[in-house]
C-alpha positions in Angstrom: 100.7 143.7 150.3 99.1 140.4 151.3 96.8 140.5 148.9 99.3 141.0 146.3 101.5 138.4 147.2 98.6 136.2 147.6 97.8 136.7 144.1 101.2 136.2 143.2 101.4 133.0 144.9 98.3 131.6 143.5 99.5 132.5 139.9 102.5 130.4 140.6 101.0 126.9 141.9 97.9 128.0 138.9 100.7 128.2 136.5 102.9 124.6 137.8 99.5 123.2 137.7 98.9 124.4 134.6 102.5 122.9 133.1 102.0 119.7 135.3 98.2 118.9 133.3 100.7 119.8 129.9 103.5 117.3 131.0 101.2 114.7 131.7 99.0 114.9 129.0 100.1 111.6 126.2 102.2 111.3 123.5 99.8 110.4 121.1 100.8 108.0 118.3 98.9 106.4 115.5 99.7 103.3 114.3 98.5 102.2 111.1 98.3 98.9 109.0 96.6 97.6 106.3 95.9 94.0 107.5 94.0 92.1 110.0 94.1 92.2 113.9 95.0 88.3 114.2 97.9 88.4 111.9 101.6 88.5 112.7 101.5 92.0 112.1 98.5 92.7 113.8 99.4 90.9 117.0 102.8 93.1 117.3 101.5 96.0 116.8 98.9 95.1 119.9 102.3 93.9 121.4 104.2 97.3 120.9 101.0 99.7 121.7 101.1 97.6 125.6 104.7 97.4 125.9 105.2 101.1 125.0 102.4 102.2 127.4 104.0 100.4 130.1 107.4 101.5 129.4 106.5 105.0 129.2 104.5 104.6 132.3 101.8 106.3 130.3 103.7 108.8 129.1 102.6 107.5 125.4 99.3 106.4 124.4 99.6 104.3 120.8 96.2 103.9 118.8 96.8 101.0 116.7 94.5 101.3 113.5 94.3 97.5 111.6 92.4 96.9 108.2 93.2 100.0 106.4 90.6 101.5 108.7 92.7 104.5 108.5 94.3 104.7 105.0 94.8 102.0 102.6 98.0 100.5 100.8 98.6 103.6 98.9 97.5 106.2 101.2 99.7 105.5 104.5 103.4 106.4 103.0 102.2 109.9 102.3 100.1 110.5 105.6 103.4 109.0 107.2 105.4 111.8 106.0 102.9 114.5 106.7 102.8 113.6 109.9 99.2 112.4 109.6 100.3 108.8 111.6 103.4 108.5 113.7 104.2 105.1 112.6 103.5 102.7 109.9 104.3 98.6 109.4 104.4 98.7 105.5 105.5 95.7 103.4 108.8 95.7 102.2 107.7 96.2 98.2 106.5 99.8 99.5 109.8 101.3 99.7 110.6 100.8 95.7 107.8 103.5 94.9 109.2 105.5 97.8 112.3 105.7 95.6 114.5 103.5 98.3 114.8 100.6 95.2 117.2 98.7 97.4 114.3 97.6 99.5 113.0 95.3 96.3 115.9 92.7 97.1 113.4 91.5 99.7 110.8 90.4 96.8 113.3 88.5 94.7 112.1 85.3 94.2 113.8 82.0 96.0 116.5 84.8 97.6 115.9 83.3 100.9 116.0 79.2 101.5 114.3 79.9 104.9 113.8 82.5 108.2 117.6 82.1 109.2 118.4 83.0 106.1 116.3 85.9 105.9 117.8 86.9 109.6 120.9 87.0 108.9 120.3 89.6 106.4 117.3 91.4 108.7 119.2 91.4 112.0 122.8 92.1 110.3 124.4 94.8 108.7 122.7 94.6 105.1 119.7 94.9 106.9 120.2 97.6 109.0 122.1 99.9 106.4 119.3 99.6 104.3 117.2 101.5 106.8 119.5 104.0 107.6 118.9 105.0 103.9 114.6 105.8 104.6 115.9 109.0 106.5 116.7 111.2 104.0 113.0 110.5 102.9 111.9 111.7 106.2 111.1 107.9 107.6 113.1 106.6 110.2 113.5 102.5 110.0 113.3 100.9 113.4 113.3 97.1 112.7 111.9 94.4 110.7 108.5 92.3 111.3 108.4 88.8 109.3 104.8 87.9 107.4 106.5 84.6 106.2 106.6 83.1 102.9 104.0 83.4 100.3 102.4 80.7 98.3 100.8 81.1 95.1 96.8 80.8 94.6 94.4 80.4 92.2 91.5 78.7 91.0 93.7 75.9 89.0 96.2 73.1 90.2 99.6 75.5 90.3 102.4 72.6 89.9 104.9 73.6 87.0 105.4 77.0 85.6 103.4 76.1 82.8 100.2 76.1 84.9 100.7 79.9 85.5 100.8 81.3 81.9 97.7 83.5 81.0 96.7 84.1 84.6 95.7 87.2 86.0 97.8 87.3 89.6 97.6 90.3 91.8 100.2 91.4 93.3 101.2 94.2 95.4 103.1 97.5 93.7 106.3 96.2 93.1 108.7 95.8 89.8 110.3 93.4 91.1 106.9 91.2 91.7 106.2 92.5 88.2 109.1 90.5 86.7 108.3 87.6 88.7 105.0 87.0 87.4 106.0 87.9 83.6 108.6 85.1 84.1 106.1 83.0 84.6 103.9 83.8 81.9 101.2 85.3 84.4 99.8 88.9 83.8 101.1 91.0 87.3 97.5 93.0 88.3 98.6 95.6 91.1 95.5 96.2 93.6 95.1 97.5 97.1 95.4 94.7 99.7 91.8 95.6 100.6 90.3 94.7 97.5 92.3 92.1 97.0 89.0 89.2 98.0 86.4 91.3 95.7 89.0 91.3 92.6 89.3 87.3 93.3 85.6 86.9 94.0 84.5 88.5 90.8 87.1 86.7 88.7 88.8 90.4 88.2 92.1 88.5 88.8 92.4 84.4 89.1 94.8 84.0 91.9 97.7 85.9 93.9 100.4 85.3 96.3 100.1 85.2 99.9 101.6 83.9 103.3 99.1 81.7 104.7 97.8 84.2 107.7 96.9 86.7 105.0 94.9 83.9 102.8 93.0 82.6 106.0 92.5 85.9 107.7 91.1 87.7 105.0 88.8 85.1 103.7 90.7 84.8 100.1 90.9 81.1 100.5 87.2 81.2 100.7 87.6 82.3 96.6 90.4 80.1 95.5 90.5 76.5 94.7 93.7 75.7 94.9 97.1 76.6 96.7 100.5 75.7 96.4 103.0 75.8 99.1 105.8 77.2 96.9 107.4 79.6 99.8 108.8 81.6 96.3 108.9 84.7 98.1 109.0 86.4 101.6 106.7 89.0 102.9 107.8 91.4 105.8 107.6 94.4 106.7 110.0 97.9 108.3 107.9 99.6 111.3 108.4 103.1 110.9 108.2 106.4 112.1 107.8 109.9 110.6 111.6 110.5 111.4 111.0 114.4 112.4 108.3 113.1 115.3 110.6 110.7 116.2 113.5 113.0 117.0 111.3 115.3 118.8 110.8 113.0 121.3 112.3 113.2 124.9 115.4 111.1 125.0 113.8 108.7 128.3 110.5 108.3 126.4 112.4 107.3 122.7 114.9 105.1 124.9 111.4 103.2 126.1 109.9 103.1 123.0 113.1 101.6 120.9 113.2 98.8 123.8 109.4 98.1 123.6 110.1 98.1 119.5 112.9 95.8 120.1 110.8 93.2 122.4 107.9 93.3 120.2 110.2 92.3 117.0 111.5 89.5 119.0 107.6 88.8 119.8 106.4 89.4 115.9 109.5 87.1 114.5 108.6 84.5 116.8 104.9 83.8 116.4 105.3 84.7 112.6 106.2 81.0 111.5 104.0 79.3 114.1 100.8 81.4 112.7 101.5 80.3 109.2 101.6 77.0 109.5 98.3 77.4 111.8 97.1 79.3 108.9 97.7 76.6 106.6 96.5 74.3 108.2 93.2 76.0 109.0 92.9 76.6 105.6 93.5 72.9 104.5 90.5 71.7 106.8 88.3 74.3 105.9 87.8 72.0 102.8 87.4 75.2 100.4 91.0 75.3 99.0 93.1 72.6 97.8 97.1 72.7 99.2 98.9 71.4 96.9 103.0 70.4 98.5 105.5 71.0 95.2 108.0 68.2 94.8 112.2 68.9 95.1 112.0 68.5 91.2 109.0 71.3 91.2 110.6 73.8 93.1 113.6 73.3 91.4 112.0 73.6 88.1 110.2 76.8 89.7 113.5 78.4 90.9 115.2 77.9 87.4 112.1 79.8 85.8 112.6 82.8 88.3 116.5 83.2 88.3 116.8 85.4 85.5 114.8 87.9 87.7 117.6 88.3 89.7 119.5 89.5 86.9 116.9 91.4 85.2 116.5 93.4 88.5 120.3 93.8 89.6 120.6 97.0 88.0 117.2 98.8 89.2 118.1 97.0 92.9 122.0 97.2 92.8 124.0 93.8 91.8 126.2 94.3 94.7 123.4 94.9 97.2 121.8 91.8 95.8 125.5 89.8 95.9 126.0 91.1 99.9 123.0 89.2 100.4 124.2 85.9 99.1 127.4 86.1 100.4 125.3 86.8 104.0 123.0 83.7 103.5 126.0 81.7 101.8 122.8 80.8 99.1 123.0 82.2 95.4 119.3 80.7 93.8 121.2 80.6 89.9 123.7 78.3 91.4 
């Protein structure tokens, strides 16, 4: 009789040991981008991986893989939705090809004068519907990091919209980035953000568009002659997560993770601006690229050859989707 209830008694403190080692064994979550560790990007997601472990109290361990050292520009959406990563920071552009067109709004050229601008649609409801529509793709949208604005690059002065016609310009998969480049009379080259400094290097494409972190950080400026601040076009990005992962979750450890997501926004918004203009400014004494500052009369001139854009897209992107947002930023770009 002892020895049997011996035996049962070591069987149950074998078996809560056993389920204690389960419970305490890490949420594991892999987080993927395509671009460099001391970018904007790169830096929050190092921002969210700490805050999440300390939230969590270890409950979640976050492996944060940069530099498409996991799977590249066109690769992550899929391994996203098979589970293959937990969460993703693509650019904005990605969601067109994901069938979520509304997303392109973001690449319309000259849509946003500045960041409050841009937040007002980002932090506010236009924003925030739009994720809401990733889910029934199986993604669930948790916020928006800012890049910043992109200037244009090449190995030629880029002053009028004249000086872009004939030019090979990479861009990232996008229609809308597409049109913006045919208006100008540039041939649109899409390429993986990885090969983006060999295709400039070897004079596959002459120039691109960039914010300054991404120019600096991945050497591109080292192959172009010349810049121009233009700030035509913004680059962010959605952090997401495979939506069924997400819901899985315990509802303590999700509730930690959506307020170390929501801190590490506030952290990757904030530094985003400040690390462009460092960017720029790096990249103007490194004495390899030229920065050239447009005139009022330039932009302008620019901005009138990449209205009709706007209109040419309103039907793939929805006009009233595209109207919301001027009525949001009180700025229409035609007017």
């Amino acid at each position: 009789m002892k020895k049997t209830l011996f035996t049962l008694t070591t069987a149950v403190v074998l078996g809560l040991s056993s389920l204690y080692a389960y419970a305490a064994d890490p949420i594991t979550i892999k987080f993927s981008h395509v671009v460099a560790p001391d970018t904007p990007k790169g830096k929050a997601a190092e921002k969210f991986k700490q805050l999440a472990e300390e939230k969590t109290k270890g409950a979640v361990k976050v492996e944060v893989f940069a530099n498409s050292t996991l799977y590249k520009d066109k690769e992550e959406m899929e391994a996203l939705q098979m589970g293959a990563v937990q969460m993703l920071a693509p650019s904005l552009a990605k969601f067109g090809p994901l069938g979520v067109k509304e997303f392109e709004a973001f690449d319309l050229p000259y849509i946003f004068r500045n960041y409050e601008d841009l937040h007002k649609v980002t932090q506010g409801e236009v924003g925030m519907g739009l994720l809401t529509k990733l889910e029934a793709k199986g993604v669930k949208g948790l916020a928006y990091w800012d890049n910043g604005f992109k200037i244009m690059s090449a190995n030629k002065p880029l002053k009028t919209p004249d000086d872009f016609k004939g030019l090979k310009m990479r861009i990232q998969s996008s229609k809308v980035l597409e049109a913006e480049m045919r208006a100008l009379g540039a041939n649109p080259q899409v390429l993986p953000f990885s090969e983006t400094y060999q295709a400039l290097q070897t004079g596959v494409v002459d120039g691109t568009e960039n914010p300054p972190s991404n120019l600096l950080t991945q050497k591109m400026h080292e192959v172009q002659k010349n810049a121009s601040v233009t700030n035509h076009g913004y680059l962010g990005y959605a952090v997401i997560a495979n939506k069924a992962f997400w819901d899985k979750l315990p509802e303590d450890v999700r509730k930690s993770l959506e307020e170390a997501m929501k801190e590490s926004t506030d952290y990757a918004n904030q530094i985003a601006k400040e690390e462009n203009d460092k960017a720029l400014e790096a990249v103007k004494a490194s004495g390899k690229t030229e920065v050239y500052m447009p005139t009022e009369d330039e932009t302008k001139a620019m901005q009138k050859a990449l209205a009709p854009v706007h209109t040419e897209m309103s039907e793939r992107i929805g006009k009233d989707l595209i109207t919301s947002i001027y009525t949001a930023t009180g700025f229409d770009p035609a007017k």
